[in-house]
N, C-alpha and C positions, 0 to 999 in steps of 0.2 A: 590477281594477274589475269588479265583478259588475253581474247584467243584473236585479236587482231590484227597480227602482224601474220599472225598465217593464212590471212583470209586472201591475204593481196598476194597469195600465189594458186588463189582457188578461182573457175570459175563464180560468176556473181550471176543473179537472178532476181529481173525485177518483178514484184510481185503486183497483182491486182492490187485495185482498192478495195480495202475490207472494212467490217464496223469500228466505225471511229468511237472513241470516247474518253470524258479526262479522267487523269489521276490530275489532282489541283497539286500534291507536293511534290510533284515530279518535275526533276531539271532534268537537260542538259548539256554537259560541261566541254565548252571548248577551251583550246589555247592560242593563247597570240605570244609567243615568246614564254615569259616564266608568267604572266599574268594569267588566272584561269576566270572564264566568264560562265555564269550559269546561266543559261536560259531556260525558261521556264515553259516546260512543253504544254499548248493548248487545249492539245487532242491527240490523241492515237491510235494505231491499228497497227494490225499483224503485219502491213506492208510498208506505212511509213510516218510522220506526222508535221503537227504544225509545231513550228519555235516561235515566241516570242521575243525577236532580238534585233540588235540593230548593228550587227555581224552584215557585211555589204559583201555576202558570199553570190556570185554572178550564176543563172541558170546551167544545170550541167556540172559545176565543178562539185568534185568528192573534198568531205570533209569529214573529220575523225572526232566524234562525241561520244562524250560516256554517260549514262543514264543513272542517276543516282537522286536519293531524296534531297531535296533542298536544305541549304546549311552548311556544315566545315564540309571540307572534302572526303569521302570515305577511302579509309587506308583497305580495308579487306574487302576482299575480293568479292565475298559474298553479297555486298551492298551495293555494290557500281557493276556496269556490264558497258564495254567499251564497243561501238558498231561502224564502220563507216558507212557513208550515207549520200547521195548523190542530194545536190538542191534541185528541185522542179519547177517551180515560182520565187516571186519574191513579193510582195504589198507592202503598205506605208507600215503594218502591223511589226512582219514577220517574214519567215520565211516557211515554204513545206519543202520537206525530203520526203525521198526513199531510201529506205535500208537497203545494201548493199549485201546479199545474203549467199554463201555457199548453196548449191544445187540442192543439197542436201536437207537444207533448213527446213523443217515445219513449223514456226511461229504459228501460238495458237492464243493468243491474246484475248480474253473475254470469254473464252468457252469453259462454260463449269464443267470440274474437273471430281470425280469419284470425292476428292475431298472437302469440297464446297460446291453448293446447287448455285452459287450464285457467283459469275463473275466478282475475278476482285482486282481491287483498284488502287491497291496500295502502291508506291515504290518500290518498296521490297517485292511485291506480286509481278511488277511488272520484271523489276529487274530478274527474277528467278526464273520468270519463262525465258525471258533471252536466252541466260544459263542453261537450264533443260533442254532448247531447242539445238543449241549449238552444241550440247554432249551428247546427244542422240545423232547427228548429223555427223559429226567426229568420230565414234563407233560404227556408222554406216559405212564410212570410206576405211574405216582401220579394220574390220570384222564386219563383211556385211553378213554372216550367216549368223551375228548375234546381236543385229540389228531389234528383231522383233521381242526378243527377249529384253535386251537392253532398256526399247519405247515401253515394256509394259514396269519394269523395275524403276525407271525415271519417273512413268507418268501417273501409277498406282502404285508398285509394291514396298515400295520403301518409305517408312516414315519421316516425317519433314528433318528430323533431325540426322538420321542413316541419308536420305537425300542429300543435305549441305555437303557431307562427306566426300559422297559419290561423284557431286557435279566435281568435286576439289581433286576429286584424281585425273577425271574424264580431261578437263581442262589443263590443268596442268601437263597431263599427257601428252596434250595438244602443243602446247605452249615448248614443251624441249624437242617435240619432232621436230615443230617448223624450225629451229635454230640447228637442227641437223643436216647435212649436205644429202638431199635425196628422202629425207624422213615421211614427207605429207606424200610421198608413192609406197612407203610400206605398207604391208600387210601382215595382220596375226592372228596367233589362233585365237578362234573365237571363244573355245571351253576358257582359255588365261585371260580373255577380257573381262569375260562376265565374273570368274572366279572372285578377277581385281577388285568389280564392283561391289560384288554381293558382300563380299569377305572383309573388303576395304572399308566398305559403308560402317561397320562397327567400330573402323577405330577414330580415334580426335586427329583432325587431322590442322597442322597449324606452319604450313611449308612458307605460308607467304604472308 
């Protein structure tokens, strides 16, 4: 379950251009009715990229893509990460966006990370920093005083597997505020968030 339908009651923030680079299995996936199209992203960065498609989306308009590896559609959440995205260009090729990002967002795309010295490139790598960016950034606005704690348990202290977990509550969290009247203005205690994560992280978590 992606966290995009509460984005479009968050301020957005467009970000510089930063270092591009491809994942070659990386799509993604829009819809025109029940019909889904993959397109095959060119290049990427923390702030937005290129589609290969023939999608006649007009400069300026926002459109709703979900980033997932190429192939059947990914049913769990952990595989796909849904973003809106404004189009900037268009050429005979394709099209480039920007990502559409809450305030909050730090996408860090290509920056090696405690657990690998080396950029990675996979789909699953990409789609997971979306996920990490946007649980961290969801914590800042739900707990900002367990913000910092939060980015180093997201971005080191949890294992990949305690991590899947963690992103699965953080989002989810996310996901019944926004369907709440008033929910993305609460605020809570910070000791009960981190608790959720730390504590949470150990168990299988299989909501969706």
């Amino acid at each position: 379950m992606s966290s995009s339908r509460s984005w479009l009651r968050l301020p957005f923030m467009y970000r510089p251009r930063a270092e591009r680079r491809e994942s070659p299995a990386l799509v993604a996936v829009h819809w025109e009715g029940r019909t889904a199209h993959q397109n095959p992203v060119a290049n990427l960065s923390s702030s937005g990229a290129y589609l290969v498609t023939r999608a006649q989306w007009s400069p300026g308009q926002i459109v709703s893509l979900t980033f997932q590896r190429k192939g059947r559609l990914e049913d769990a959440s952990r595989g796909r990460y849904t973003v809106q995205a404004r189009t900037v260009r268009r050429d005979k090729d394709g099209v480039a966006i920007a990502y559409m990002l809450p305030r909050e967002t730090e996408l860090n795309l290509w920056e090696p990370t405690i657990k690998a010295s080396a950029p990675q490139t996979e789909p699953e790598d990409v789609v997971r920093e979306f996920r990490t960016a946007a649980a961290i950034a969801f914590v800042k606005r739900l707990a900002p005083q367990a913000a910092d704690r939060a980015n180093w348990l997201f971005r080191r202290g949890l294992s990949s597997h305690r991590l899947e977990s963690a992103l699965e509550i953080a989002l989810h969290a996310e996901e019944l505020l926004a369907l709440a009247p008033g929910g993305m203005r609460l605020q809570a205690n910070p000791d009960f968030v981190l608790r959720a994560l730390e504590e949470g992280s150990w168990a299988e978590i299989d909501w969706i």
